[in-house]
TORPA-246311 format. One line per 8 residues: for each residue x, y, z of N, C-alpha, C, O. Coordinates in nm, 3 decimals. Layout:
N
X,Y,Z,X,Y,Z,X,Y,Z,X,Y,Z ~ ...
END
This chain:
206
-5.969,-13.113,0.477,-5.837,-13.154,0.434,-5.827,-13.147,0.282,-5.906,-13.197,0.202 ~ -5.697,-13.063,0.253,-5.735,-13.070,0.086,-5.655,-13.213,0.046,-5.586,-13.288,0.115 ~ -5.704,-13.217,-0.130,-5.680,-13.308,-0.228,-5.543,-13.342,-0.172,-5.494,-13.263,-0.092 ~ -5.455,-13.484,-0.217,-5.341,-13.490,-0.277,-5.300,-13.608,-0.194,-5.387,-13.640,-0.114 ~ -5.175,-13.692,-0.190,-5.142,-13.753,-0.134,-5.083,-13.758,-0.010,-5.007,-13.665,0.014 ~ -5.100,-13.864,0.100,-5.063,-13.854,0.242,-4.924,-13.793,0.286,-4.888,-13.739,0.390 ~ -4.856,-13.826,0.160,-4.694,-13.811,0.184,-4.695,-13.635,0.161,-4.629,-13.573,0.245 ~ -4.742,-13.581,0.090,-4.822,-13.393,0.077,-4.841,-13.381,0.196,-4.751,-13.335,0.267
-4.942,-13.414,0.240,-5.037,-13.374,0.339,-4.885,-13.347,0.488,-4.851,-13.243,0.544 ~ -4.820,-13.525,0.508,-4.775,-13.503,0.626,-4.629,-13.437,0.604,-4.557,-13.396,0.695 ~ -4.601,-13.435,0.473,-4.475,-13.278,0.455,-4.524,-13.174,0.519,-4.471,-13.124,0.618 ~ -4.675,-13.120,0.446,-4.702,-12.989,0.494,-4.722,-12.981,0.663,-4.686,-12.890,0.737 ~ -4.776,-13.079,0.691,-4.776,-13.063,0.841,-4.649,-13.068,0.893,-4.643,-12.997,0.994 ~ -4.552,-13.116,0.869,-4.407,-13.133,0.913,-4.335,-13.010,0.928,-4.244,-12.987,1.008 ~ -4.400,-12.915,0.819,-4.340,-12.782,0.779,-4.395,-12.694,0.820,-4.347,-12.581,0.815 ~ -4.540,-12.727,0.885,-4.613,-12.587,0.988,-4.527,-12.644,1.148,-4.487,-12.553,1.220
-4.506,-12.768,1.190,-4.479,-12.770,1.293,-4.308,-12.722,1.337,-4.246,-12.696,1.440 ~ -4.284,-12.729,1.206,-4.111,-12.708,1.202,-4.077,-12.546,1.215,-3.977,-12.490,1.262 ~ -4.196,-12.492,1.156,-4.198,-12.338,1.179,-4.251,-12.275,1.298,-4.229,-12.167,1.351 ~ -4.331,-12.374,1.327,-4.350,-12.335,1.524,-4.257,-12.314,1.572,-4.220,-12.206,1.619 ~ -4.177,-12.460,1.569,-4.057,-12.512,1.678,-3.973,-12.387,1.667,-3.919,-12.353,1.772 ~ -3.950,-12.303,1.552,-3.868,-12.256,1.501,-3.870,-12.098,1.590,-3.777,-12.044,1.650 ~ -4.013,-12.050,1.571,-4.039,-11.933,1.640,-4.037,-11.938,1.788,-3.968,-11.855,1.848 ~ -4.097,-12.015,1.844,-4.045,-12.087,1.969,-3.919,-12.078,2.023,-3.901,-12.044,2.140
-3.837,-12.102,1.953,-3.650,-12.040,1.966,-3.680,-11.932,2.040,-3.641,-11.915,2.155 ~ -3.763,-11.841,1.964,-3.739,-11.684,2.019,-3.833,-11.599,2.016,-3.819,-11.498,1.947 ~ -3.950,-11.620,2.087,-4.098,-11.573,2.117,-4.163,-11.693,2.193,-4.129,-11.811,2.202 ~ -4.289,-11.607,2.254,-4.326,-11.669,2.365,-4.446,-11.728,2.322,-4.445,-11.736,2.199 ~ -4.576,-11.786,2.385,-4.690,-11.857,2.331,-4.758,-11.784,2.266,-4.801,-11.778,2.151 ~ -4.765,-11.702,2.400,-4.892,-11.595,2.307,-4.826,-11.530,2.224,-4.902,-11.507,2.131 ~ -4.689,-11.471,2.197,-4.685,-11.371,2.101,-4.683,-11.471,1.939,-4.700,-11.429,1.824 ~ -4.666,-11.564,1.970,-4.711,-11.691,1.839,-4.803,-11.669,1.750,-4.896,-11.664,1.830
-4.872,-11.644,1.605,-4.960,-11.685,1.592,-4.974,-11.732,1.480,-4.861,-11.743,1.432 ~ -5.083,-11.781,1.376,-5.109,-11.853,1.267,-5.030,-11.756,1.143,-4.953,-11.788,1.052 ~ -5.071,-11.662,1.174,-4.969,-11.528,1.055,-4.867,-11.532,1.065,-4.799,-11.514,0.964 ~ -4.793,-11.561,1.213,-4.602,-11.597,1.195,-4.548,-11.702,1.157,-4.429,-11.723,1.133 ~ -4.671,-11.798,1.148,-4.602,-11.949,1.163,-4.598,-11.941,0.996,-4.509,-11.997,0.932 ~ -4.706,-11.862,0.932,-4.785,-11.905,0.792,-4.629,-11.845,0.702,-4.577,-11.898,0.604 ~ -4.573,-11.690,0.794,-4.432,-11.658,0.702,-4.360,-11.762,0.677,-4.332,-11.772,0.558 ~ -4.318,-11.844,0.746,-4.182,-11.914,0.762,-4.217,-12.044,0.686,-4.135,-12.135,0.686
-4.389,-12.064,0.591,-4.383,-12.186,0.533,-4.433,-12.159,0.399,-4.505,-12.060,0.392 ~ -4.413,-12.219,0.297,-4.403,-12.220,0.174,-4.580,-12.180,0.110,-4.625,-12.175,-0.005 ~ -4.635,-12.160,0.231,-4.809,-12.176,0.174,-4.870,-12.062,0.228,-4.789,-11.978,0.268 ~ -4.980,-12.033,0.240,-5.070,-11.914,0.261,-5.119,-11.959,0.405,-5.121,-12.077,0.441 ~ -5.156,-11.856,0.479,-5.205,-11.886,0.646,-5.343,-11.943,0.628,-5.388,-12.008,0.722 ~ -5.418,-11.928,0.519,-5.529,-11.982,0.489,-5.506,-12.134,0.484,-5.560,-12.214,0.560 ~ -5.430,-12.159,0.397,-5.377,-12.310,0.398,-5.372,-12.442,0.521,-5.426,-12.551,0.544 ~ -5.270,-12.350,0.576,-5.236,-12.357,0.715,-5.372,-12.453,0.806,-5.346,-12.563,0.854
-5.526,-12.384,0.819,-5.652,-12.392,0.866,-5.686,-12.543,0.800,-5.763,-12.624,0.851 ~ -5.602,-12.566,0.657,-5.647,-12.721,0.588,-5.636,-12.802,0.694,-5.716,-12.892,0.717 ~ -5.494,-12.765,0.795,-5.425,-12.911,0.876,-5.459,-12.877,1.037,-5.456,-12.959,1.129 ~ -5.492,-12.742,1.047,-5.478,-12.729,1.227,-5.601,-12.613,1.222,-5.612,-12.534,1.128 ~ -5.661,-12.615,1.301,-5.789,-12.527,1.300,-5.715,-12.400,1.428,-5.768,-12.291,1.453 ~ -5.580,-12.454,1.494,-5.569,-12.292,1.587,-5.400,-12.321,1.615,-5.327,-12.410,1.573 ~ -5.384,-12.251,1.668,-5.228,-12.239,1.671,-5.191,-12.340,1.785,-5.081,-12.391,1.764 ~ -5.257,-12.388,1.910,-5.263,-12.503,1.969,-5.238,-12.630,1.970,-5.204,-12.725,2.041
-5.277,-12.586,1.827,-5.306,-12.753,1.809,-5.194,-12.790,1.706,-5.173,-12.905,1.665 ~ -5.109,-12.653,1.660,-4.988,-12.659,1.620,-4.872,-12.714,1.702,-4.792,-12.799,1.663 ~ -4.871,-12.649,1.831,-4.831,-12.648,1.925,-4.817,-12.793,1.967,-4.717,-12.862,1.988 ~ -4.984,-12.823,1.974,-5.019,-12.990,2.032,-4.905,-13.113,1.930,-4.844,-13.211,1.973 ~ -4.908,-13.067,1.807,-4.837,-13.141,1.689,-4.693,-13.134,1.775,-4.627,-13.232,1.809 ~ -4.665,-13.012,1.799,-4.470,-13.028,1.830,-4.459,-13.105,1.938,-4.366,-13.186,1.945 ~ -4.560,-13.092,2.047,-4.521,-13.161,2.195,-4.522,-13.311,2.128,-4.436,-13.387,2.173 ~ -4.595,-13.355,2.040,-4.616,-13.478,2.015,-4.478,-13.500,1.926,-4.414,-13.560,2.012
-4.453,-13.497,1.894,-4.312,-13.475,1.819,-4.180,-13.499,1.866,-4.088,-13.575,1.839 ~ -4.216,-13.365,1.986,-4.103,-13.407,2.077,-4.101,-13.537,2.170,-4.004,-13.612,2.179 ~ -4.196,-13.547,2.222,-4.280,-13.696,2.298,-4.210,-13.792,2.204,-4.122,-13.845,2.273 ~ -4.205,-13.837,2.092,-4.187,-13.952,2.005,-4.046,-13.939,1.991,-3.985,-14.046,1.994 ~ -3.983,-13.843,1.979,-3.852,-13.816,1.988,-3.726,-13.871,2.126,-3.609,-13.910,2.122 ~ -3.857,-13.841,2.271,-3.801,-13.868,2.367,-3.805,-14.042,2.369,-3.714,-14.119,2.399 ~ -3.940,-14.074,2.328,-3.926,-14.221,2.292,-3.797,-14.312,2.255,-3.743,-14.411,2.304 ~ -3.775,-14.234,2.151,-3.675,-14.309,2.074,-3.534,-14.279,2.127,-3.433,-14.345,2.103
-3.544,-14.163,2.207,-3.409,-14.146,2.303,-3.446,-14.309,2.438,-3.379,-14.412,2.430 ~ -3.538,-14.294,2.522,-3.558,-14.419,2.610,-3.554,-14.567,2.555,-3.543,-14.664,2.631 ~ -3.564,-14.577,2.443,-3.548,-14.709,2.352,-3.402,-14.777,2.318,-3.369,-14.896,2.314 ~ -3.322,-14.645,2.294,-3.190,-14.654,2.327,-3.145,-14.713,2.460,-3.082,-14.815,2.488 ~ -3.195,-14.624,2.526,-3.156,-14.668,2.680,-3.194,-14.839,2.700,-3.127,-14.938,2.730 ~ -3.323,-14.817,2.670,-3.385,-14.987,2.710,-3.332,-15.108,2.663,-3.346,-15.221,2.710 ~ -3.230,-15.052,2.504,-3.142,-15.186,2.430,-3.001,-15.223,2.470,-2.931,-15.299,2.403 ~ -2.946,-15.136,2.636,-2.861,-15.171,2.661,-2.865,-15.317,2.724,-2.986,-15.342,2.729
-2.798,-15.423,2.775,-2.834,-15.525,2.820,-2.845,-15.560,2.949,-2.883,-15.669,2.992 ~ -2.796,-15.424,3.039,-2.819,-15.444,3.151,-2.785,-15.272,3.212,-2.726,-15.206,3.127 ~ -2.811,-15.204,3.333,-2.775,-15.072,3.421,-2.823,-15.059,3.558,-2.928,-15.097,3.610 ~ -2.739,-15.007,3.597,-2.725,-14.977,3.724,-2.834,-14.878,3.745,-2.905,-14.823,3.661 ~ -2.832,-14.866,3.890,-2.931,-14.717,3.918,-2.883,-14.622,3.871,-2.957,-14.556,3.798 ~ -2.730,-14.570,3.893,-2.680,-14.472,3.877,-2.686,-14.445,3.702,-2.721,-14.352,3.629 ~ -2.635,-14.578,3.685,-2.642,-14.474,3.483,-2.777,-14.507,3.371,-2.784,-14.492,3.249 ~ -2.867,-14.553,3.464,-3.042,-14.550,3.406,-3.005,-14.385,3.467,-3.009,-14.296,3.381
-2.981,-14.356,3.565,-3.018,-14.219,3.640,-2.961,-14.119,3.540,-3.028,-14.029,3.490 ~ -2.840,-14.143,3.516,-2.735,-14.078,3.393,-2.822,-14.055,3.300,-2.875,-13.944,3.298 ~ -2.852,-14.144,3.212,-2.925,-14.183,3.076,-3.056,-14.140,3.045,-3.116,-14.115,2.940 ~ -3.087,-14.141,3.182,-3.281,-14.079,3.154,-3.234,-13.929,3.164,-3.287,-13.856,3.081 ~ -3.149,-13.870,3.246,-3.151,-13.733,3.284,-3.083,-13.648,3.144,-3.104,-13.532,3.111 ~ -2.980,-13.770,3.064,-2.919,-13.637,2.971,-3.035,-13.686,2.864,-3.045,-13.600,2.777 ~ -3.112,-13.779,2.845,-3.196,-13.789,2.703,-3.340,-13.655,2.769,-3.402,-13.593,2.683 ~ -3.368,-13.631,2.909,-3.441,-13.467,2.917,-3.374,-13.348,2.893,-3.425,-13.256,2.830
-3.230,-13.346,2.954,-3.145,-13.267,2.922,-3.164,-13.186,2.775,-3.156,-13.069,2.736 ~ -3.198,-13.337,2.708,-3.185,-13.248,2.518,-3.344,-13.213,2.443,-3.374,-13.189,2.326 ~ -3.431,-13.223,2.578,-3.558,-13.204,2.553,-3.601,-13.064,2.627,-3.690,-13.065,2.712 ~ -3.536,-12.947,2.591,-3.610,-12.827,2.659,-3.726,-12.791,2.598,-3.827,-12.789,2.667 ~ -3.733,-12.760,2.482,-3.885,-12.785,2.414,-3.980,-12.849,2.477,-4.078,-12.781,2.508 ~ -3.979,-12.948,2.503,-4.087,-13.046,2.560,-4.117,-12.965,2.682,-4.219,-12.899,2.701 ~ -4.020,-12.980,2.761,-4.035,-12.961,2.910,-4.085,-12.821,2.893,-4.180,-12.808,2.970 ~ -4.065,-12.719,2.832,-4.112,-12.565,2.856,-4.216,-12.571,2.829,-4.287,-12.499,2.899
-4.271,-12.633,2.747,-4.448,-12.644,2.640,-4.523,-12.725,2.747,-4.642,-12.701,2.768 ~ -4.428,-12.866,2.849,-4.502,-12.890,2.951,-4.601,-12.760,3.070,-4.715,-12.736,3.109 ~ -4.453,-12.707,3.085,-4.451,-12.612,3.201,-4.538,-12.508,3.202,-4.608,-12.478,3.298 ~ -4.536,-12.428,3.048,-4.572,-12.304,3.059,-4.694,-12.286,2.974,-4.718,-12.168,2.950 ~ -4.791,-12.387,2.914,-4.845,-12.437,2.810,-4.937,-12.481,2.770,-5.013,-12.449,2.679 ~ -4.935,-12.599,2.873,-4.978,-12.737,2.843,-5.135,-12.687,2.853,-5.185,-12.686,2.740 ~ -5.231,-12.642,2.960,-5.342,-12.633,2.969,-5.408,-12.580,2.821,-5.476,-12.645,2.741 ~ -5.361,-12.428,2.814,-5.419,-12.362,2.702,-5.385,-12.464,2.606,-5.494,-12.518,2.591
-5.284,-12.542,2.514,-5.289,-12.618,2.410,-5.395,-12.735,2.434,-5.459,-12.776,2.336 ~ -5.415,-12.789,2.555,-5.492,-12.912,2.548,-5.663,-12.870,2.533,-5.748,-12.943,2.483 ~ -5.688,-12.720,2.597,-5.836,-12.693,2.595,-5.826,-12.614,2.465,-5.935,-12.560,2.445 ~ -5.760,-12.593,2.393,-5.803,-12.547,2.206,-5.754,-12.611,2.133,-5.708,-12.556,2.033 ~ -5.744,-12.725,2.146,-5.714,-12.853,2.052,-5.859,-12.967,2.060,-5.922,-13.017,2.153 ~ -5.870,-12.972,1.900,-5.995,-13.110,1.886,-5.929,-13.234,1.949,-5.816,-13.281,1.945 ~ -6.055,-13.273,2.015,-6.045,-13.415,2.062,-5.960,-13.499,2.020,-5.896,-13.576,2.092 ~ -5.950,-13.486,1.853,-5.910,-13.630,1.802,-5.784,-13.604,1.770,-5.711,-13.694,1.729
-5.733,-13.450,1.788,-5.580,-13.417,1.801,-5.526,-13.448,1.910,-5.419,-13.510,1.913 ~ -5.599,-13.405,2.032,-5.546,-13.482,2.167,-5.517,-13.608,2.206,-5.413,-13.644,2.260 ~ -5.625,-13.686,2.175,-5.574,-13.835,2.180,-5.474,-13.898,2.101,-5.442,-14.013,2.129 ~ -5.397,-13.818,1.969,-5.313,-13.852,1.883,-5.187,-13.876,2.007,-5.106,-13.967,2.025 ~ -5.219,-13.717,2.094,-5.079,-13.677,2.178,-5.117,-13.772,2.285,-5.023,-13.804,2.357 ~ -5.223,-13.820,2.309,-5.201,-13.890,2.443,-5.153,-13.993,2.410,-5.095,-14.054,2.499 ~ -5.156,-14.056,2.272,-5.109,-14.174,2.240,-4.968,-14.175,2.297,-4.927,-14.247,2.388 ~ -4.889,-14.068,2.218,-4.771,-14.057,2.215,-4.702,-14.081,2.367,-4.608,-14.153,2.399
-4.815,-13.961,2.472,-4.768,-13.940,2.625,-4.751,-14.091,2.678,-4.657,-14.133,2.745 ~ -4.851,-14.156,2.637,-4.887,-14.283,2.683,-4.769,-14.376,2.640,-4.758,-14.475,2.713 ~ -4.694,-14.369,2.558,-4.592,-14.446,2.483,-4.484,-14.430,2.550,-4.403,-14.522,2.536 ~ -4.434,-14.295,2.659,-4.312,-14.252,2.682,-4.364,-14.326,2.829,-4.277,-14.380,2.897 ~ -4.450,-14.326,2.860,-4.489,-14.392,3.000,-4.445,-14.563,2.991,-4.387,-14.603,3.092 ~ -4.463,-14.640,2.906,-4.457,-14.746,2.886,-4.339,-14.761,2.854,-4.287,-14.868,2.886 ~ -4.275,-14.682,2.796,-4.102,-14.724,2.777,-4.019,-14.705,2.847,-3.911,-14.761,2.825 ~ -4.039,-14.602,2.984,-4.007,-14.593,3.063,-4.042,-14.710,3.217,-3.975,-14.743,3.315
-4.140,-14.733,3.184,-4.179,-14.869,3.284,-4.127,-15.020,3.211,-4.123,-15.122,3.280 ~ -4.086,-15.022,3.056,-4.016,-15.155,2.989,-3.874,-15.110,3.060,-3.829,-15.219,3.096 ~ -3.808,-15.040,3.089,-3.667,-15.004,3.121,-3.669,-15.020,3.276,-3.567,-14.966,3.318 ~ -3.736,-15.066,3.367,-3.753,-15.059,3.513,-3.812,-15.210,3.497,-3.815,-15.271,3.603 ~ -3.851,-15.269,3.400,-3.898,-15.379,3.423,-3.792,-15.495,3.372,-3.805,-15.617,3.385 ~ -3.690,-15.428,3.315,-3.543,-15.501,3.207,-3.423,-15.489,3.283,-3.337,-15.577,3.273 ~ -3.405,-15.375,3.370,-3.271,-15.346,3.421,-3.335,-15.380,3.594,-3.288,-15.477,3.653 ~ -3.431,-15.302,3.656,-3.424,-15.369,3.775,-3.601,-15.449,3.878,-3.698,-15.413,3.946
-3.536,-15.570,3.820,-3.573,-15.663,3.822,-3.670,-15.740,4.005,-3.776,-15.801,4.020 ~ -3.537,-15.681,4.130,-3.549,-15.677,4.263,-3.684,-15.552,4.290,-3.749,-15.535,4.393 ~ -3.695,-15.485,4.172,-3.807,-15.384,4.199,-3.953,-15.437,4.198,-3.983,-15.484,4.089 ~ -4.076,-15.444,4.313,-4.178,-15.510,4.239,-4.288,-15.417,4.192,-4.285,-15.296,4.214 ~ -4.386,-15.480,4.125,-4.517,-15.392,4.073,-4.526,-15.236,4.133,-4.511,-15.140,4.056 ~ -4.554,-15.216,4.288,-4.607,-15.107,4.312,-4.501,-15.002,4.332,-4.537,-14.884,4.337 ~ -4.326,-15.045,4.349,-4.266,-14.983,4.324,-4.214,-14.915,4.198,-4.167,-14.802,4.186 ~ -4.238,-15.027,4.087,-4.228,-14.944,3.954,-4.372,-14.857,3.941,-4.355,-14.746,3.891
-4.444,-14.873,3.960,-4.541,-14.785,3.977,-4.550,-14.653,4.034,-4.616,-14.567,3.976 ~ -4.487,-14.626,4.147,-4.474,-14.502,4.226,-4.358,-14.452,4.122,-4.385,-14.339,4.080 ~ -4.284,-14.482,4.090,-4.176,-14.423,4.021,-4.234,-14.385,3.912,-4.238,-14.262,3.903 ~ -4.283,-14.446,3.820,-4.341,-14.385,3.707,-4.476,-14.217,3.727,-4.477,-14.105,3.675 ~ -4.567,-14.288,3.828,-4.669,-14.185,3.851,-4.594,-14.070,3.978,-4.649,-13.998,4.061 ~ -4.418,-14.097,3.942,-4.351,-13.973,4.092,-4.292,-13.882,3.984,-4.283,-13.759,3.980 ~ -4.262,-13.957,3.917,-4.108,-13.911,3.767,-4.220,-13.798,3.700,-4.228,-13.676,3.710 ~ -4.295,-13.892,3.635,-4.368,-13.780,3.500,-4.433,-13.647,3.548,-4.429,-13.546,3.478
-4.503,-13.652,3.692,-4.568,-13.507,3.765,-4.465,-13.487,3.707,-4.458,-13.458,3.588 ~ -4.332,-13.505,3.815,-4.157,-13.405,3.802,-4.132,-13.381,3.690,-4.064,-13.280,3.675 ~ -4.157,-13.432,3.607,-4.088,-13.381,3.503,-4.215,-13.204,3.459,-4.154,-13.097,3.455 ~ -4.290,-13.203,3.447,-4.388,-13.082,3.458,-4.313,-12.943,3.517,-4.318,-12.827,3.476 ~ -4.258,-12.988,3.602,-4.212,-12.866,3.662,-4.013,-12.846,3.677,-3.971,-12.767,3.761 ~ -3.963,-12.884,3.634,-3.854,-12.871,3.567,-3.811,-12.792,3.487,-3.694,-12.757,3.505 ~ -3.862,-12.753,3.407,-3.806,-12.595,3.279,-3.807,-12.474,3.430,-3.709,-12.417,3.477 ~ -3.919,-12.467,3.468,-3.988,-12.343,3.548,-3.827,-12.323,3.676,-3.790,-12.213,3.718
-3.758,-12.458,3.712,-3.658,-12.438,3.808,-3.546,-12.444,3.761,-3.453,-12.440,3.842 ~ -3.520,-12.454,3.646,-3.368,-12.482,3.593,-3.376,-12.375,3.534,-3.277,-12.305,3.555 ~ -3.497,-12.303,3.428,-3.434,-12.217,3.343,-3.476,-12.052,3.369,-3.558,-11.993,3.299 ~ -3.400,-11.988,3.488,-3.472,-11.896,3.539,-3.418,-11.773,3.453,-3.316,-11.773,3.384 ~ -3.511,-11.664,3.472,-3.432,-11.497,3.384,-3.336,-11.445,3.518,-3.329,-11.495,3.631 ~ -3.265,-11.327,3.461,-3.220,-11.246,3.519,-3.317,-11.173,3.646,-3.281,-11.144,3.760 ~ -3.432,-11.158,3.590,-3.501,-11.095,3.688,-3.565,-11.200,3.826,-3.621,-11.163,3.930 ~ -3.540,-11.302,3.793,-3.623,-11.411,3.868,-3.487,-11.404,3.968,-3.501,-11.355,4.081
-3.402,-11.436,3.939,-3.280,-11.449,4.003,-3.263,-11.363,4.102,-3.240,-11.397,4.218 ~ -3.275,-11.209,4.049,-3.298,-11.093,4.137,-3.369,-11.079,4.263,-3.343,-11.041,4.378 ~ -3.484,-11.131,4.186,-3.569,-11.096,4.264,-3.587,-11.242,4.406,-3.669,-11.253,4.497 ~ -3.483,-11.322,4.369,-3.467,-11.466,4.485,-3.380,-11.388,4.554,-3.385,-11.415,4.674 ~ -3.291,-11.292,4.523,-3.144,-11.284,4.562,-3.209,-11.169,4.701,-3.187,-11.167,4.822 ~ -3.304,-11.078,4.605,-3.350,-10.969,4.751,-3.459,-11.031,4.829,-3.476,-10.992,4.945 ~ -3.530,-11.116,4.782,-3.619,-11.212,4.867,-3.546,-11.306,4.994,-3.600,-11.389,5.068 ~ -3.408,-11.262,4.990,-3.346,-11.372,5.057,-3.378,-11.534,5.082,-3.344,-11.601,5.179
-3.434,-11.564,4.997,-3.481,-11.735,4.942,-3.342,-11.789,4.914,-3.279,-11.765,4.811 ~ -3.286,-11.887,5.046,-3.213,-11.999,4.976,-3.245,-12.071,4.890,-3.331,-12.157,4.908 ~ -3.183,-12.056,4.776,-3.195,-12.110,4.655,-3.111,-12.201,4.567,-3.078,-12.142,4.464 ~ -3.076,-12.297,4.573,-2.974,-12.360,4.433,-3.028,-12.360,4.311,-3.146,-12.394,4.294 ~ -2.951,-12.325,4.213,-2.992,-12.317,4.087,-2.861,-12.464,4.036,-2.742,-12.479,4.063 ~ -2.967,-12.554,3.946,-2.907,-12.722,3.900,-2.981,-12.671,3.782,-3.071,-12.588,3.779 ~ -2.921,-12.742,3.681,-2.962,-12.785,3.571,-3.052,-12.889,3.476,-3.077,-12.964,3.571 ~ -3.096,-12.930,3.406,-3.183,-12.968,3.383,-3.149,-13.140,3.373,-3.239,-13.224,3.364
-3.020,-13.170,3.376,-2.943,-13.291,3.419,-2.937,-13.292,3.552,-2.949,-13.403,3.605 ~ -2.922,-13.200,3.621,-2.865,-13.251,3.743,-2.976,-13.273,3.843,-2.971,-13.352,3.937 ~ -3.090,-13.186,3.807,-3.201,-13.223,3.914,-3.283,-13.355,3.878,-3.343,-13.434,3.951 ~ -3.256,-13.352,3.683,-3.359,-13.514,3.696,-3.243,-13.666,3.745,-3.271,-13.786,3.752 ~ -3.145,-13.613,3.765,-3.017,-13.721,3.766,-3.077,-13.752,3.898,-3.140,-13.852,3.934 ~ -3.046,-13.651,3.959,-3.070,-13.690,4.136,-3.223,-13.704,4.173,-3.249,-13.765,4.277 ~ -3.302,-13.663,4.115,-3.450,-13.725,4.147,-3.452,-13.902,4.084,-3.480,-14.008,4.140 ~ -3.424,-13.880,3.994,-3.412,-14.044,3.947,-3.353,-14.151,4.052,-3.389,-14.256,4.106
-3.269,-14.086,4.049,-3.155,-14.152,4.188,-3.267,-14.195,4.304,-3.324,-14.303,4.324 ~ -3.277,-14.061,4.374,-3.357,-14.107,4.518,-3.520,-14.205,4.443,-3.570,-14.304,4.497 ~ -3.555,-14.158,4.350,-3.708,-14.233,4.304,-3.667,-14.426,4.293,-3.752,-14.515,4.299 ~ -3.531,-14.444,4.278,-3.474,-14.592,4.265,-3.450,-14.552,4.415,-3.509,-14.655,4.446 ~ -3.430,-14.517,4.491,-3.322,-14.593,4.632,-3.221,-14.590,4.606,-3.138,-14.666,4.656 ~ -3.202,-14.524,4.542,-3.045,-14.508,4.500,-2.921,-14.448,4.603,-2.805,-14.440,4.561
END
């Protein structure tokens, strides 16, 4: 880690992860790498190696990012003073809704970033994973109340799998489509609101 102060240090990291997020818009994992990310930031790709030893663990930085982000979307939710099934169901589904990032880096991702990332980068992110789990079980433990232990429990360890596989069914190509349409696969295509709305739903008894 080079010289200088923390508030340096976590700019520059702010500004390799902001140039991920950025390429990410419009390229895929692998076509990613430390030389594209290194254009789009004010420093040398050598530099770059001061804060993240692989492009993973760049990667690992944004999911965590977004994770803390979704936090502070469920925190919202949790300071209302009281909700129904239906608009916890509302409220959790549009605060994923505005998380496609997350959910695609879940979906399409997650392994390769977690096995080329150092240990002590991972547990940063599990912190984070671990945080969205708990704020989501403070909001089931504030609004419904008639719910006991092992039912907030199944809901939490039913929700987060689901959420994993969500980008992969909402956000299909042209060719995927095609190729359902001559497969003759009944298929609905929902959105990334509408399938966590209604899984939320049935996961309450709703």
């Amino acid at each position: 880690m080079p010289k200088g102060s923390e508030e340096l240090t976590n700019a520059r990291k702010e500004e390799i992860v902001c140039a991920c997020a950025k390429l990410y818009e419009t390229m895929s994992f692998k076509e990613i790498t430390i030389k594209e990310i290194a254009k789009l930031t004010s420093f040398t790709r050598t530099s770059i190696y001061n804060y993240y030893q692989t492009k993973e663990e760049i990667f690992l930085a944004l999911l965590r990012k977004e994770y803390d982000c979704w936090i502070q979307c469920i925190n919202k939710i949790k300071s209302k003073e009281s909700m129904t099934k239906d608009e916890f169901a509302n409220a959790l589904a549009h605060s994923l809704e505005q998380k496609e990032n997350m959910l695609k880096l879940l979906s399409m991702n997650m392994y390769d970033i977690e096995e080329n990332s150092r240990l002590e980068q991972l547990v940063e992110f599990k912190k984070s994973y671990g945080g969205s789990l708990r704020a989501v079980r403070e909001c089931l433990d504030k609004f419904f109340t008639e719910m006991n232990d092992d039912e907030k429990q199944s809901f939490v360890f039913s929700f987060f799998p689901f959420i994993f596989g969500i980008y992969p069914y909402t956000v299909v190509t042209e060719k995927q489509r095609k190729a359902m349409e001559l497969a003759e696969v009944d298929y609905k295509y929902m959105s990334i609101y509408e399938i966590t709305y209604t899984t939320v739903k049935k996961l309450l008894g709703a």
